[in-house]
C-alpha positions in Angstrom: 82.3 159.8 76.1 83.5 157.1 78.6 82.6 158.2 82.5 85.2 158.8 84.5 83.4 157.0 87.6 82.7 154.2 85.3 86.1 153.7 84.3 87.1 153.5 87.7 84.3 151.1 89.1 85.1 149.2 86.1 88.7 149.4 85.0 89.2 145.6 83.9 85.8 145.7 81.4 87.2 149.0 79.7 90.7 147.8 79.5 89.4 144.8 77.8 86.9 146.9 75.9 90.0 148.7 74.4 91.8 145.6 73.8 89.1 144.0 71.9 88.8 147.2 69.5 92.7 147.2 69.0 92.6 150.7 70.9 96.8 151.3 71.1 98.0 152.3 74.9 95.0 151.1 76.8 96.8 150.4 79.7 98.7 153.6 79.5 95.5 155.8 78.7 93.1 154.2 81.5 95.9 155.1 83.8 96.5 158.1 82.6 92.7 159.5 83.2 92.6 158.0 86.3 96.0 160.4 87.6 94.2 163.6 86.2 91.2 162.8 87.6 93.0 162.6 91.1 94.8 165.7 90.6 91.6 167.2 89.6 90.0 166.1 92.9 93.0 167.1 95.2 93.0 170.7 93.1 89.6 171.1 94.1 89.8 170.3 97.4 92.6 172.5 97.8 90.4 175.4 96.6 87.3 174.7 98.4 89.4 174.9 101.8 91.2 178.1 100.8 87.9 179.6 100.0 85.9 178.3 102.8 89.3 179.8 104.7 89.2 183.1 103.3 85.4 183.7 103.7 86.1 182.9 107.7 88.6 185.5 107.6 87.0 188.0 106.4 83.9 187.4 108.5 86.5 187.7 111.4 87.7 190.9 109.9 84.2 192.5 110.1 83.8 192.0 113.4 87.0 193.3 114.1 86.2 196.7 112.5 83.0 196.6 114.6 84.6 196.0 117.7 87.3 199.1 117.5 90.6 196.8 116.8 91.4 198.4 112.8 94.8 196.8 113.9 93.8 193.2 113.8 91.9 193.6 110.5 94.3 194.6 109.1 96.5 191.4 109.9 94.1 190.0 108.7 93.2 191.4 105.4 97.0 190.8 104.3 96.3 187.2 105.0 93.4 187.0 102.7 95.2 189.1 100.2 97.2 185.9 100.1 94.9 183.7 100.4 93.1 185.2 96.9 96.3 184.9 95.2 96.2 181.3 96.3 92.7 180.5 95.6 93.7 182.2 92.1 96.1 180.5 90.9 94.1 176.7 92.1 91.5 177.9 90.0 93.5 178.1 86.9 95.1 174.7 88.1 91.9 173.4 88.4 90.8 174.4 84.9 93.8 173.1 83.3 93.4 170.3 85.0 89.5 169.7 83.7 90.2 170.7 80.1 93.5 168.0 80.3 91.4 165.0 81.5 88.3 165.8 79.3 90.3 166.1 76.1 92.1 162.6 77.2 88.6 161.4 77.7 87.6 162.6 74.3 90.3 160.2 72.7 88.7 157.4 73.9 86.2 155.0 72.1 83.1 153.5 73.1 83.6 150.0 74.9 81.6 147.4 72.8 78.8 145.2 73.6 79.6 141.5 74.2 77.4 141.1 71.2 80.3 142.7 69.2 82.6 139.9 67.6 86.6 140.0 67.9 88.4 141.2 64.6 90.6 143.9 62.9 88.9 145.0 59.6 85.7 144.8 57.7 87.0 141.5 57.0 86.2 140.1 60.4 82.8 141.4 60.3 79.6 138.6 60.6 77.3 138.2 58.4 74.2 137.1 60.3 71.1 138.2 57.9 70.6 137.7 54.0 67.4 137.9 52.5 66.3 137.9 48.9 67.8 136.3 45.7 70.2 138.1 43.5 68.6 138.7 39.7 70.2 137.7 36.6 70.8 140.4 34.1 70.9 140.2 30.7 73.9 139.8 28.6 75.1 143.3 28.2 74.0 144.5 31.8 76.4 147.6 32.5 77.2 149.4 36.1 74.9 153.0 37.5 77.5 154.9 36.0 77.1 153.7 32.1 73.5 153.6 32.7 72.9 157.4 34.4 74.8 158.7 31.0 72.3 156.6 28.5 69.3 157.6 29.9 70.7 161.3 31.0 69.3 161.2 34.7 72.8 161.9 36.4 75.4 164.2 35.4 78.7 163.5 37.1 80.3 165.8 34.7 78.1 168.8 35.1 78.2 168.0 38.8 82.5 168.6 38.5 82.0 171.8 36.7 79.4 173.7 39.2 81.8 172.2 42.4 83.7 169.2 42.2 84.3 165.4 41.4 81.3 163.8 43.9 79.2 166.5 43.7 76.3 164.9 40.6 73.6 166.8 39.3 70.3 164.7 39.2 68.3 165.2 36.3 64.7 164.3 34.9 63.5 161.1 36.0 66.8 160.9 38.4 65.7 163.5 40.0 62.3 162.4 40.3 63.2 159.4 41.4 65.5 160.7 44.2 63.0 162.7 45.5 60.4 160.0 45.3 62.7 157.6 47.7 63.3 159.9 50.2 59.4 160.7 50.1 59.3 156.9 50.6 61.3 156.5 53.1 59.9 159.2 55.2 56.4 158.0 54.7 57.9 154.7 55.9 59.3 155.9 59.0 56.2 158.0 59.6 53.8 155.0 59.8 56.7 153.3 62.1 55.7 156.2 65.1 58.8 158.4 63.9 58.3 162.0 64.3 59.5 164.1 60.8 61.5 167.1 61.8 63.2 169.0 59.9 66.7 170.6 60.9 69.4 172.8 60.2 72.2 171.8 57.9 74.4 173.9 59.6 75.8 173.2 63.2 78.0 174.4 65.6 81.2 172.9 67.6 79.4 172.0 70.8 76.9 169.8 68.2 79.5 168.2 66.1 81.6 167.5 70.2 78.1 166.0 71.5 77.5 163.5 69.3 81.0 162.3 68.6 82.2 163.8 65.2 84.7 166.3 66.8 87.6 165.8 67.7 87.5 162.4 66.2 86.4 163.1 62.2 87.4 167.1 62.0 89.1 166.1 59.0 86.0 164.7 57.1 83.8 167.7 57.9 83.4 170.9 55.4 84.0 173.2 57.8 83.2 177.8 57.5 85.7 179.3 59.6 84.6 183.0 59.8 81.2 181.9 61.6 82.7 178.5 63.0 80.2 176.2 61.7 80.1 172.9 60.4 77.7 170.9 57.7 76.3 167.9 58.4 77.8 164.5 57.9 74.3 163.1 58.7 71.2 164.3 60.3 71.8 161.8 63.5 74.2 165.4 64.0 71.3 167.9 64.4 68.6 165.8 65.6 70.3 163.8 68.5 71.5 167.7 69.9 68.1 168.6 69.8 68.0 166.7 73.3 71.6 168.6 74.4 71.6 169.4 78.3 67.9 168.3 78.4 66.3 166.4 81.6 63.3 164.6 80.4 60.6 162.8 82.3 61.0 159.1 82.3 57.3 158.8 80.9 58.8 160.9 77.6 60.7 157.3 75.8 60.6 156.3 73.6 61.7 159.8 72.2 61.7 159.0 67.8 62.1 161.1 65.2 63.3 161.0 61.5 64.9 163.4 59.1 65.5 163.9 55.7 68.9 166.3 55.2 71.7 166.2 52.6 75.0 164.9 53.8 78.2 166.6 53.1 81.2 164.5 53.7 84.9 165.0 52.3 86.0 161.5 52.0 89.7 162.8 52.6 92.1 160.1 50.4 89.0 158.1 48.8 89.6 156.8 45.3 89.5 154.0 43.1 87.0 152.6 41.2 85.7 151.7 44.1 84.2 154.8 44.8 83.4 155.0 41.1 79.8 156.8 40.6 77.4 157.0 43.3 79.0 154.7 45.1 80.9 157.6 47.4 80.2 161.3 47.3 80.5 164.3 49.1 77.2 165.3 49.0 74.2 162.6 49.2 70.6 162.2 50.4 69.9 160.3 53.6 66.9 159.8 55.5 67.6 159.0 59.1 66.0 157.6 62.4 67.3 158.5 65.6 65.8 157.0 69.3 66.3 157.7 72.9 65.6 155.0 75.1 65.5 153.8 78.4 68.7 151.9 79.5 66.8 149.0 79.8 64.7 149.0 76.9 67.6 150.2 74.5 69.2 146.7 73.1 65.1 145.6 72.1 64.9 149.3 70.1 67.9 148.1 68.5 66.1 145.3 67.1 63.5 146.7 66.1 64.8 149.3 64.1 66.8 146.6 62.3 63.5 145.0 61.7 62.6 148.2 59.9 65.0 148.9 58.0 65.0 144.7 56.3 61.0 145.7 56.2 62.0 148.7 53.6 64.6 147.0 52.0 62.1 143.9 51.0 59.4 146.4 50.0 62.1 147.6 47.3 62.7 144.5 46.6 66.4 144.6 47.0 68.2 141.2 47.9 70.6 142.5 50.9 72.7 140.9 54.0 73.0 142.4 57.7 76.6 142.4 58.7 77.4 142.6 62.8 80.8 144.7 62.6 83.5 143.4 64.2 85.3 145.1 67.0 87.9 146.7 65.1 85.3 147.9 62.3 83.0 149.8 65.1 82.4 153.4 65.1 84.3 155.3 67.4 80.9 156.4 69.3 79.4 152.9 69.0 78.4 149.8 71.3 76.7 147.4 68.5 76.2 148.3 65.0 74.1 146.3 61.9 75.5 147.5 58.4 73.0 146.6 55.9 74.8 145.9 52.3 72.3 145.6 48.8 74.4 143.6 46.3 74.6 145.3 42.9 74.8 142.3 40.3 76.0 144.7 37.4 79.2 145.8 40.0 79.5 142.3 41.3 80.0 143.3 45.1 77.8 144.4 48.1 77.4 147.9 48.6 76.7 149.4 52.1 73.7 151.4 52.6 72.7 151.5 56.1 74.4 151.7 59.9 72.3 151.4 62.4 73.7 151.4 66.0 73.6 151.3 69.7 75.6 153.5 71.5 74.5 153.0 74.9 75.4 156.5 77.2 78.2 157.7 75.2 76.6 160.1 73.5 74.4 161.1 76.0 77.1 161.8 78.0 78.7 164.3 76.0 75.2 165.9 75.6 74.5 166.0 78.9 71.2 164.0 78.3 69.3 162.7 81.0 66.0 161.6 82.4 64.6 161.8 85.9 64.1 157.8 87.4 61.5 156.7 89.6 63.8 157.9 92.9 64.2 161.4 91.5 67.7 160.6 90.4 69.0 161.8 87.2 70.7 159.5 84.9 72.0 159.3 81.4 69.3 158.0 78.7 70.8 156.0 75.6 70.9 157.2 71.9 70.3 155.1 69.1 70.2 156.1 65.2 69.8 154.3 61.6 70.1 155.0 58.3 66.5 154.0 56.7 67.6 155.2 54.5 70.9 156.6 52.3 70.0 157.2 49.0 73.0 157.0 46.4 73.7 153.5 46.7 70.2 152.3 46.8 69.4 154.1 43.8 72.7 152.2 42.1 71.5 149.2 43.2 67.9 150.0 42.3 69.4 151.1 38.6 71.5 148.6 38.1 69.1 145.3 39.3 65.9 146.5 37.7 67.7 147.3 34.3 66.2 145.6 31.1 67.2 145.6 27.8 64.5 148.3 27.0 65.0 150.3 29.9 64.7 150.2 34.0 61.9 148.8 36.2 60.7 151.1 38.8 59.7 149.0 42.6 56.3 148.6 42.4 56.1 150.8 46.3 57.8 153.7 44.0 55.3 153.9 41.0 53.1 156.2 43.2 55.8 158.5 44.0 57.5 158.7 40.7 54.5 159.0 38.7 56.0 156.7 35.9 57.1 153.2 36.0 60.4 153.3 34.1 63.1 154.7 33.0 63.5 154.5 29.2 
């Protein structure tokens, strides 16, 4: 969330900002937060004077009653009766008057980096990374979803009848597999200085608000009603609110951590054979990285957890590109973001498997993160996360590249976690 003393001191950089991401009523919005914030200002200082007015009074009314004049006081005390009515009725003005500009505020996106191109869609976004060279099948070659069913290590079916289409149920050496890349990747992240925790799947409205899913993705999340809690699109969710309304020393960053969690997402009006498979599902495995950083040092983090992320990739030996998104492809809570895409040659597109992104202090804003400086002053830290990284679409790509005529290659990096090196 946007500050509303930054948006003031720099009204012509987020109107701009807005432009750039094709954010409708800018103008109209900016102006907008800046009135309420006014008329929260002038409320308060209405009710600070009528307080600090009625506390005199009845300080004055005291002394009356010690002095002998009950006549006085009691003037008095109908003018503070007043007065409380008064101060009353501002504080409910006030509060409207806070919820009103902070729900505005929550409408509004993140302003992007000036690393961020121009553009409308994924169409506009840059590639500026590909590595590795795309393997040529053999005649015959089919897609994850032909191949899962002739070597029985994914049941979409079975998956439909326990809960619903994008739900699969891994099976032998699938399942083996899965487990052995997110084992991987943990291991990976591990011997990068990321700390493995391990949190709840579960999370409540103030966790979902922090980080930026609510209000803006309500509509995505499985939500409980009777206990108000929602599951987790990703673990950059519970991890990132382990730092809510915390003040840490400036010596604590980098702060790193890394999670393994399943994701549940409901994909609201996703279909096609596009989403064919694994290549969209409610539930999935991820493995994720999340950072706090210094302001300073934030944008060289970036880098390196892009760096990380190409480093596991290559150890898979998976030919992929790194994609800057465009303005009008960013995440609502994002500055910068990398999408890393694998290319499945048996699908003959590029499949996206991992975001990872910058988003400066809007998070931490919402969160109420902060850090102590150097002159004792507390200010707002930045947040980063990755994906490193999300399993279904690696493991397509993984089946559908490494596929032979008698059966499919395991990576090399895997064969120790698997404890087999194919699948046949």
């Amino acid at each position: 969330m946007l500050q509303v003393q930054y948006i003031k001191d720099n009204r012509e950089i987020v109107l701009n900002g807005l432009e750039k991401r094709n954010f409708k009523n800018a103008l109209e919005t900016i102006d907008t937060v800046i009135a309420h914030d006014e008329n929260r200002k002038a409320t308060q200082a209405k009710l600070d004077a009528t307080l600090a007015e009625s506390n005199k009074l009845s300080k004055e009314i005291g002394m009356l009653f010690k002095s002998g004049e009950p006549q006085k006081a009691g003037l008095l005390k109908e003018k503070t009766a007043v007065l409380k009515e008064e101060s009353k009725l501002l504080s409910e003005q006030l509060t409207n008057a806070a919820t009103s500009l902070q729900e505005l505020l929550y409408t509004i996106p993140n302003i992007p980096n000036e690393l961020v191109p121009a553009g409308t869609s994924e169409e506009d976004n840059e590639v500026v990374f590909e590595h590795g060279t795309i393997p040529e099948l053999y005649e015959g070659a089919e897609p994850h979803w032909e191949l899962v069913k002739k070597y029985d290590i994914i049941d979409f079916e079975l998956g439909n009848k326990i809960s619903a289409a994008g739900f699969p149920v891994y099976k032998g050496k699938g399942a083996r597999l899965q487990r052995a890349l997110i084992n991987f990747f943990l291991d990976q992240n591990t011997a990068a200085g990321y700390n493995e925790v391990q949190p709840p799947y579960l999370v409540n409205e103030a966790s979902g608000v922090a980080t930026g899913q609510l209000p803006d993705k309500e509509g995505q999340m499985y939500h409980d009603a009777k206990d108000d809690l929602y599951l987790i699109p990703t673990a950059e969710v519970p991890v990132t609110n382990m730092y809510r309304n915390v003040v840490q020393k400036e010596s604590d960053f980098p702060i790193c951590n890394t999670a393994y969690t399943p994701c549940f997402r409901r994909e609201a009006g996703s279909y096609g054979a596009h989403v064919r498979g694994l290549n969209r599902l409610h539930q999935f495995d991820k493995v994720e990285i999340v950072r706090l950083e210094l302001p300073e040092n934030s944008y060289e983090a970036l880098d390196g957890m892009v760096a990380h992320v190409k480093n596991i990739l290559e150890a898979l030996g998976l030919p992929y590109r790194i994609l800057k998104l465009c303005a009008g492809d960013l995440g609502f809570t994002s500055a910068l973001t990398y999408d890393f895409e694998i290319y499945s040659t048996a699908q003959q597109k590029w499949l996206e498997v991992s975001s990872v992104s910058n988003f400066e202090t809007f998070q931490a804003n919402r969160l109420k993160l902060r850090y102590k400086n150097s002159d004792g002053k507390n200010q707002l830290a930045h947040t980063l996360n990755g994906s490193a990284l999300a399993l279904p679409r690696i493991l397509a790509g993984l089946l559908e590249n490494f596929q032979t005529e008698d059966g499919i290659a395991i990576p090399e990096v895997l064969v120790p976690y698997t404890g087999f090196d194919k699948i046949d």
